[in-house]
TORPA-4810 file (N, C-alpha, C, O; in nm, 3 decimals):
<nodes>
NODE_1_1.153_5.354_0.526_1.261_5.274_0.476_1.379_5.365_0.444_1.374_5.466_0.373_X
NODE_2_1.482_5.318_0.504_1.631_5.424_0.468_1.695_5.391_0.446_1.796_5.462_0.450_X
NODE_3_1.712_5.238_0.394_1.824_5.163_0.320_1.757_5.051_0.211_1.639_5.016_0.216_X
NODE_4_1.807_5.026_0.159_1.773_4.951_0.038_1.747_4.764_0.168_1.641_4.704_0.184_X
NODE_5_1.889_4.728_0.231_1.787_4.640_0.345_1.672_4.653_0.406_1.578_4.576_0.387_X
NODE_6_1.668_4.757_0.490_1.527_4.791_0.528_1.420_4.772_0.442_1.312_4.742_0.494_X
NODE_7_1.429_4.789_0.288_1.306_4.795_0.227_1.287_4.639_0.211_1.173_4.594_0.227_X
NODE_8_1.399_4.546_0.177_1.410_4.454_0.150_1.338_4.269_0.244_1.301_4.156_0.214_X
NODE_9_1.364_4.380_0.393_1.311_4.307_0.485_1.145_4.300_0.497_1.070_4.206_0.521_X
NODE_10_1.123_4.429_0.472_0.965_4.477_0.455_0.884_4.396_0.375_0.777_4.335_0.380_X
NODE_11_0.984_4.420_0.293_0.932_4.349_0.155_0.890_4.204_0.149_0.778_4.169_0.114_X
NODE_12_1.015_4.098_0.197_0.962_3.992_0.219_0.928_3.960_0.362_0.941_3.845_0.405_X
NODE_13_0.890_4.047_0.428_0.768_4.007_0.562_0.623_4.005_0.483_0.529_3.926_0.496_X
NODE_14_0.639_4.145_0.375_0.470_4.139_0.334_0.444_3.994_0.205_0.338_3.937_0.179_X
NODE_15_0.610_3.963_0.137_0.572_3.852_0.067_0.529_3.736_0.173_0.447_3.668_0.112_X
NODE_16_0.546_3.686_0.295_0.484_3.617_0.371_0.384_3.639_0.430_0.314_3.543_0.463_X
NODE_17_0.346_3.765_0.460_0.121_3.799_0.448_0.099_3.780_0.353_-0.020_3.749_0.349_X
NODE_18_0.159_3.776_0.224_0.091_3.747_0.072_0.043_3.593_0.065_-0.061_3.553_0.014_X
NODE_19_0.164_3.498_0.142_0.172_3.368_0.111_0.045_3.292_0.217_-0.021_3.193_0.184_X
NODE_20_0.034_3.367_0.347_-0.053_3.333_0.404_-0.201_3.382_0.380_-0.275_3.294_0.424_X
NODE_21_-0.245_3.444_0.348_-0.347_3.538_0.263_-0.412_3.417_0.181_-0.526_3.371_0.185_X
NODE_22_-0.289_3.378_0.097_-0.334_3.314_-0.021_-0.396_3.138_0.017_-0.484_3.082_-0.048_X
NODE_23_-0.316_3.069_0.151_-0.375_2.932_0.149_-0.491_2.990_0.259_-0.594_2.923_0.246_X
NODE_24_-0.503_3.088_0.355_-0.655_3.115_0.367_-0.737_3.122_0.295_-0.853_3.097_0.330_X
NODE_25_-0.708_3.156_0.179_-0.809_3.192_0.035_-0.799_3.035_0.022_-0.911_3.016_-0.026_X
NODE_26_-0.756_2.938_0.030_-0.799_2.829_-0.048_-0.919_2.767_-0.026_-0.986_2.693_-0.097_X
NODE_27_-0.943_2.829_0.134_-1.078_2.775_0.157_-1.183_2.880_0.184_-1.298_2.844_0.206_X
NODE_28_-1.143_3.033_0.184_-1.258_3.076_0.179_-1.197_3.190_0.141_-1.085_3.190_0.089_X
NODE_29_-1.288_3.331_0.170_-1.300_3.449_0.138_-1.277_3.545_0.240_-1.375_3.597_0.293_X
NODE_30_-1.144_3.580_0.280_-1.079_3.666_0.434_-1.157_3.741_0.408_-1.200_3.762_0.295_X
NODE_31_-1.200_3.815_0.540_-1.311_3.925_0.528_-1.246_4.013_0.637_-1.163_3.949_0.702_X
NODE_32_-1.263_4.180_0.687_-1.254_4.242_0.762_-1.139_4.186_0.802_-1.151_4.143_0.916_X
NODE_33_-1.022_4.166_0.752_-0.868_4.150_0.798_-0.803_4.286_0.851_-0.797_4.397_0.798_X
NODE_34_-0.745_4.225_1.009_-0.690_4.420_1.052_-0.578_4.341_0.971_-0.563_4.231_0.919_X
NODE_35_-0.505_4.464_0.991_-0.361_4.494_0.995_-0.300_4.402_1.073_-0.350_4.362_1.178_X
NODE_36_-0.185_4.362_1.025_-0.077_4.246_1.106_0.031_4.370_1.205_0.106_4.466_1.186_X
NODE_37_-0.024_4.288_1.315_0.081_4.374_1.412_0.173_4.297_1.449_0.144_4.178_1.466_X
NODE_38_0.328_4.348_1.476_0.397_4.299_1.538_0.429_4.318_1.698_0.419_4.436_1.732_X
NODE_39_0.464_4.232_1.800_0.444_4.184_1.886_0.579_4.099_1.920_0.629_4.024_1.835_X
NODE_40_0.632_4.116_2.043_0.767_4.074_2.115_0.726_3.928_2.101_0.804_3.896_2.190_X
NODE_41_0.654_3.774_2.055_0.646_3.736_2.025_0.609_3.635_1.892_0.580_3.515_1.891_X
NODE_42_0.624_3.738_1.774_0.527_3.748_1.682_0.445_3.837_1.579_0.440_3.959_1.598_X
NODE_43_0.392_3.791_1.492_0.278_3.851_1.428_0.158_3.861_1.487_0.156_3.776_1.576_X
NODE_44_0.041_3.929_1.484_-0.080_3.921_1.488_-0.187_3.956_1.408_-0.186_4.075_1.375_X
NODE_45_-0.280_3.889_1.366_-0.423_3.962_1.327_-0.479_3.899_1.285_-0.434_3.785_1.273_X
NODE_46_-0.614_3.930_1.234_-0.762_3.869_1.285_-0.835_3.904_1.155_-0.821_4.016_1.108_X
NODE_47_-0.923_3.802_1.086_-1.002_3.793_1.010_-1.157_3.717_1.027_-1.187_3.635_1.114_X
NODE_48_-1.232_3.764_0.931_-1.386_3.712_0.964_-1.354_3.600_0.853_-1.245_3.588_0.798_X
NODE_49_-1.477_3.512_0.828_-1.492_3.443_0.795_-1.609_3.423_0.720_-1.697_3.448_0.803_X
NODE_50_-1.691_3.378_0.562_-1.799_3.399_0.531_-1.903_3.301_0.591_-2.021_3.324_0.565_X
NODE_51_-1.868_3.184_0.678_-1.946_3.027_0.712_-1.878_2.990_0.803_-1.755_2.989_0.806_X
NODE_52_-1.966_2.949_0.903_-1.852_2.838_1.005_-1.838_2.706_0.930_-1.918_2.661_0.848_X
NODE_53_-1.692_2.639_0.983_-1.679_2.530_0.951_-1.579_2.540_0.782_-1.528_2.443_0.727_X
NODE_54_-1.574_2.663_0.739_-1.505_2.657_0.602_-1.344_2.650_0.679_-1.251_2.653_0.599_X
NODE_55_-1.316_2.642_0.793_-1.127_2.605_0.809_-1.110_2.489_0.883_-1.002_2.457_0.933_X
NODE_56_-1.221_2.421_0.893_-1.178_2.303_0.907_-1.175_2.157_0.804_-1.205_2.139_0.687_X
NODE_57_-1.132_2.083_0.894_-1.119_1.962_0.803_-1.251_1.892_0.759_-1.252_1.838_0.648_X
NODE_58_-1.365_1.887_0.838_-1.460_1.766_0.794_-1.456_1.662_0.873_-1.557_1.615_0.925_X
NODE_59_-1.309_1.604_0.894_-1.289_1.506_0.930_-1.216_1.489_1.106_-1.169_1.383_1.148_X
NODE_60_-1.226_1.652_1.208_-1.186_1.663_1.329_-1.256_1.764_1.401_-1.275_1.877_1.356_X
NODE_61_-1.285_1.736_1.483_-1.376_1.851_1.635_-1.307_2.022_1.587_-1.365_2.130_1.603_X
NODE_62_-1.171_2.001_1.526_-1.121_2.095_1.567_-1.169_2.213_1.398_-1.176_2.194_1.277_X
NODE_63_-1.190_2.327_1.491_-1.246_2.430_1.367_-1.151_2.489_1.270_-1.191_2.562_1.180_X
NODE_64_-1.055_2.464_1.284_-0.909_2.501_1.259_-0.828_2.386_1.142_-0.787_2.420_1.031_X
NODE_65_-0.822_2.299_1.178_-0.803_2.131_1.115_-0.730_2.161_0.987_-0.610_2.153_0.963_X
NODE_66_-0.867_2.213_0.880_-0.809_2.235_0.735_-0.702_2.376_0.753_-0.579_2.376_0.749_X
NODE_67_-0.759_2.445_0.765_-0.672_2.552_0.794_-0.443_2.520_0.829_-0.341_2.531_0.761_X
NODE_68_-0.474_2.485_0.959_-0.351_2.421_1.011_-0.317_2.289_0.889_-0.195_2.289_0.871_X
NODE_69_-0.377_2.194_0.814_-0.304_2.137_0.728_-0.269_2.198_0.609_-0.167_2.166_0.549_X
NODE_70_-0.341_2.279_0.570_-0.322_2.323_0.412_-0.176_2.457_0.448_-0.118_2.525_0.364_X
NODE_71_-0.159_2.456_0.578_-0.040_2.557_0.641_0.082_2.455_0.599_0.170_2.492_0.521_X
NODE_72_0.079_2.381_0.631_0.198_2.322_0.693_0.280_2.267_0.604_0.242_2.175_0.532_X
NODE_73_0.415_2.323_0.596_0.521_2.306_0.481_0.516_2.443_0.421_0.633_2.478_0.402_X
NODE_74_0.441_2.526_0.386_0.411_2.618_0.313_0.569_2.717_0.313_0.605_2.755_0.425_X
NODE_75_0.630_2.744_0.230_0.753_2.785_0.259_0.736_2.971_0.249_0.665_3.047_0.183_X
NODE_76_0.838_2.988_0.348_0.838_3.148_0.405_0.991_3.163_0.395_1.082_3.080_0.388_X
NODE_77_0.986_3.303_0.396_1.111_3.388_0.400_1.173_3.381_0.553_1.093_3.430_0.634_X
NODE_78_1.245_3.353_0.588_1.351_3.348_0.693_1.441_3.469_0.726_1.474_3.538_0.630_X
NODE_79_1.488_3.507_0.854_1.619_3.584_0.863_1.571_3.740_0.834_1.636_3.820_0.767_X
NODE_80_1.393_3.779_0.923_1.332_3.860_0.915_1.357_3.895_1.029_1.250_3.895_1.090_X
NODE_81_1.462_3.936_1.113_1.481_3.965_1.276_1.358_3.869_1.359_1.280_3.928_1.434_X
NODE_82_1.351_3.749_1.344_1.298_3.659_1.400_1.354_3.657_1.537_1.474_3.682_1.540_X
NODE_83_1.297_3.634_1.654_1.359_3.629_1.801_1.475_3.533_1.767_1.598_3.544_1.764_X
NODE_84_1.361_3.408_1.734_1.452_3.224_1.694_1.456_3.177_1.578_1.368_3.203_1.495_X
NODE_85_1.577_3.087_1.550_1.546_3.027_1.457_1.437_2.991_1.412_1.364_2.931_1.491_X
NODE_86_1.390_3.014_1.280_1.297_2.933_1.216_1.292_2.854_1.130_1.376_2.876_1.043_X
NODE_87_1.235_2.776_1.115_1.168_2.646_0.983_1.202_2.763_0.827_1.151_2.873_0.805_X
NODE_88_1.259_2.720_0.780_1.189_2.812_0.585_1.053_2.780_0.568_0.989_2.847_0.487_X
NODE_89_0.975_2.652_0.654_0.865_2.629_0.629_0.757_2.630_0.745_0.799_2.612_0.860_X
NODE_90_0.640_2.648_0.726_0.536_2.656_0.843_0.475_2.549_0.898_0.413_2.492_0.808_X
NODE_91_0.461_2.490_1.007_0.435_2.406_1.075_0.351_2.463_1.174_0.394_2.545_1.255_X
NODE_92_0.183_2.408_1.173_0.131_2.462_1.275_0.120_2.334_1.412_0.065_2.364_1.518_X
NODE_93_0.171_2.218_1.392_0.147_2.149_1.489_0.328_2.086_1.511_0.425_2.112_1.438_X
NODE_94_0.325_2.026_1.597_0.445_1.915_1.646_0.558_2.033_1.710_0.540_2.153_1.734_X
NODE_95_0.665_1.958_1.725_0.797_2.027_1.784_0.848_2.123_1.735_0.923_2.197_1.800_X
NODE_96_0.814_2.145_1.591_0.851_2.243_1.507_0.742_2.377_1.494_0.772_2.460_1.408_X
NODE_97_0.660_2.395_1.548_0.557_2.454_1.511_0.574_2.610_1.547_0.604_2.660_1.656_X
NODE_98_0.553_2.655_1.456_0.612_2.806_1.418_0.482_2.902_1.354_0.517_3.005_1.296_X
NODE_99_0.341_2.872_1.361_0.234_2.934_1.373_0.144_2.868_1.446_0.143_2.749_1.476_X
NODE_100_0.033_2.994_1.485_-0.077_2.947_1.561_-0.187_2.994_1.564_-0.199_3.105_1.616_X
NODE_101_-0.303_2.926_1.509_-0.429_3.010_1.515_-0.524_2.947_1.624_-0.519_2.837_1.678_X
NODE_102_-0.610_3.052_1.639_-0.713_3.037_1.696_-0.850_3.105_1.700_-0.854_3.228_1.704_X
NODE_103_-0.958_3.035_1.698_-1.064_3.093_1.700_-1.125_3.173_1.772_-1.191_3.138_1.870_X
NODE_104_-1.111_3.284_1.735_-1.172_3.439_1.824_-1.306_3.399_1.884_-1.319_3.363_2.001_X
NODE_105_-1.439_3.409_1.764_-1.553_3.411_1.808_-1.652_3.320_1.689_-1.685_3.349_1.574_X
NODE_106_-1.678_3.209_1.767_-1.717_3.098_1.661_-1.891_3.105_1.598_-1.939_3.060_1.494_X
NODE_107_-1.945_3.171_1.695_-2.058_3.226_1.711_-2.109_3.338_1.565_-2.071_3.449_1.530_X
NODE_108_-2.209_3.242_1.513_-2.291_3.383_1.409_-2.372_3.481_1.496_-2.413_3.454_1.609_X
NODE_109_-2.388_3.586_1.438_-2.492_3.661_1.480_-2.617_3.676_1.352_-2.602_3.657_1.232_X
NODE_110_-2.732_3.714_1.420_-2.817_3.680_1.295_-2.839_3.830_1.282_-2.884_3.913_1.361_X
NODE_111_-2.788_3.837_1.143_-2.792_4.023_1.096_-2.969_4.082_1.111_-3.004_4.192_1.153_X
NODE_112_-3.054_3.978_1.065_-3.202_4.019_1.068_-3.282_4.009_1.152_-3.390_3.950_1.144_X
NODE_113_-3.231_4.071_1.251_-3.273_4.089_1.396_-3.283_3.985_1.485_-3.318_4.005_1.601_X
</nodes>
Protein backbone atom coordinates (compact mmCIF):
# COMPACT_ATOMS: atom_id res chain seq x y z
CA UNK A 1 0.00 0.00 0.00
CA UNK A 2 1.55 3.54 -1.03
CA UNK A 3 -1.19 5.80 -0.62
CA UNK A 4 -3.63 6.24 1.92
CA UNK A 5 -6.35 5.23 -1.35
CA UNK A 6 -4.69 2.20 -1.97
CA UNK A 7 -5.04 1.17 1.60
CA UNK A 8 -8.51 2.32 1.56
CA UNK A 9 -9.58 0.21 -1.39
CA UNK A 10 -7.99 -2.90 0.28
CA UNK A 11 -9.62 -2.20 3.03
CA UNK A 12 -13.09 -2.23 1.92
CA UNK A 13 -12.57 -5.23 -0.59
CA UNK A 14 -11.57 -7.21 2.72
CA UNK A 15 -14.73 -5.40 4.52
CA UNK A 16 -16.72 -7.33 1.71
CA UNK A 17 -14.88 -10.96 2.46
CA UNK A 18 -15.85 -9.95 6.00
CA UNK A 19 -19.55 -9.42 4.92
CA UNK A 20 -19.59 -12.56 2.93
CA UNK A 21 -17.78 -14.77 5.50
CA UNK A 22 -20.33 -13.73 7.84
CA UNK A 23 -23.93 -14.79 5.94
CA UNK A 24 -21.90 -18.13 5.10
CA UNK A 25 -21.56 -18.41 8.81
CA UNK A 26 -25.27 -18.12 9.12
CA UNK A 27 -25.61 -21.45 8.11
CA UNK A 28 -22.62 -23.14 8.88
CA UNK A 29 -18.98 -23.30 9.86
CA UNK A 30 -16.43 -22.20 6.59
CA UNK A 31 -13.79 -24.64 6.82
CA UNK A 32 -10.36 -24.83 4.82
CA UNK A 33 -11.16 -21.36 3.04
CA UNK A 34 -8.14 -20.50 0.38
CA UNK A 35 -7.41 -17.20 -0.14
CA UNK A 36 -9.69 -14.98 -2.45
CA UNK A 37 -8.03 -14.52 -5.69
CA UNK A 38 -8.56 -12.01 -8.05
CA UNK A 39 -9.28 -12.80 -11.59
CA UNK A 40 -10.05 -10.59 -14.96
CA UNK A 41 -13.53 -11.49 -14.11
CA UNK A 42 -13.84 -11.43 -10.49
CA UNK A 43 -13.16 -12.86 -7.14
CA UNK A 44 -12.46 -16.40 -6.38
CA UNK A 45 -12.32 -19.06 -3.64
CA UNK A 46 -13.34 -22.12 -2.19
CA UNK A 47 -14.47 -23.43 1.11
CA UNK A 48 -15.40 -26.90 2.77
CA UNK A 49 -18.29 -27.37 4.39
CA UNK A 50 -19.10 -29.36 7.86
CA UNK A 51 -22.60 -31.45 6.25
CA UNK A 52 -24.11 -31.63 2.97
CA UNK A 53 -27.20 -29.89 2.51
CA UNK A 54 -26.32 -27.03 5.31
CA UNK A 55 -26.53 -24.21 2.01
CA UNK A 56 -29.42 -25.10 0.92
CA UNK A 57 -32.91 -24.27 1.28
CA UNK A 58 -34.93 -27.48 2.31
CA UNK A 59 -37.33 -26.41 0.15
CA UNK A 60 -35.26 -26.78 -3.74
CA UNK A 61 -33.08 -29.58 -5.71
CA UNK A 62 -30.68 -26.89 -5.67
CA UNK A 63 -27.63 -27.29 -2.98
CA UNK A 64 -26.99 -23.74 -3.05
CA UNK A 65 -30.81 -22.34 -2.51
CA UNK A 66 -30.23 -21.06 1.17
CA UNK A 67 -26.99 -19.90 0.51
CA UNK A 68 -27.98 -17.67 -2.77
CA UNK A 69 -31.12 -16.32 -0.63
CA UNK A 70 -29.66 -15.35 2.59
CA UNK A 71 -27.01 -13.44 -0.25
CA UNK A 72 -29.24 -11.45 -1.83
CA UNK A 73 -29.59 -7.69 -0.99
CA UNK A 74 -26.71 -8.06 1.33
CA UNK A 75 -25.05 -4.62 0.84
CA UNK A 76 -21.26 -4.24 -0.38
CA UNK A 77 -18.84 -1.60 -1.00
CA UNK A 78 -18.84 -0.38 -4.61
CA UNK A 79 -16.25 1.61 -6.83
CA UNK A 80 -13.51 -1.19 -6.00
CA UNK A 81 -12.00 -1.02 -9.75
CA UNK A 82 -14.92 -3.24 -10.63
CA UNK A 83 -14.73 -4.06 -14.61
CA UNK A 84 -18.86 -2.92 -14.42
CA UNK A 85 -21.09 -1.27 -12.77
CA UNK A 86 -22.36 -2.79 -9.77
CA UNK A 87 -25.50 -3.27 -7.50
CA UNK A 88 -24.32 -1.65 -3.67
CA UNK A 89 -26.15 -4.89 -3.18
CA UNK A 90 -25.69 -8.71 -3.99
CA UNK A 91 -27.91 -10.53 -6.10
CA UNK A 92 -27.16 -14.05 -6.84
CA UNK A 93 -30.01 -14.72 -9.26
CA UNK A 94 -32.10 -12.51 -12.03
CA UNK A 95 -30.75 -9.67 -14.40
CA UNK A 96 -28.93 -8.15 -11.75
CA UNK A 97 -26.89 -10.87 -10.52
CA UNK A 98 -23.49 -9.95 -9.43
CA UNK A 99 -22.35 -13.30 -7.56
CA UNK A 100 -22.05 -16.87 -8.22
CA UNK A 101 -21.54 -19.99 -6.49
CA UNK A 102 -21.11 -23.28 -7.17
CA UNK A 103 -20.60 -26.57 -5.93
CA UNK A 104 -17.05 -27.93 -6.30
CA UNK A 105 -17.41 -31.46 -4.86
CA UNK A 106 -20.72 -32.56 -3.29
CA UNK A 107 -19.45 -35.90 -2.43
CA UNK A 108 -18.29 -37.01 1.37
CA UNK A 109 -15.49 -39.07 1.73
CA UNK A 110 -15.58 -41.47 4.60
CA UNK A 111 -12.40 -40.47 6.78
CA UNK A 112 -12.56 -44.22 8.45
CA UNK A 113 -11.48 -46.01 5.72
Amino acid sequence: MTTPADWNRARNQHRNWEALLQVISLRTQPMNITRPVKHTNGWHFEFDVEAPGVLGSGYDSNDLAGLMADCEGVPMVTGLDEPTVLAATLHATGTNQNIWFTAVNTSLENSNG
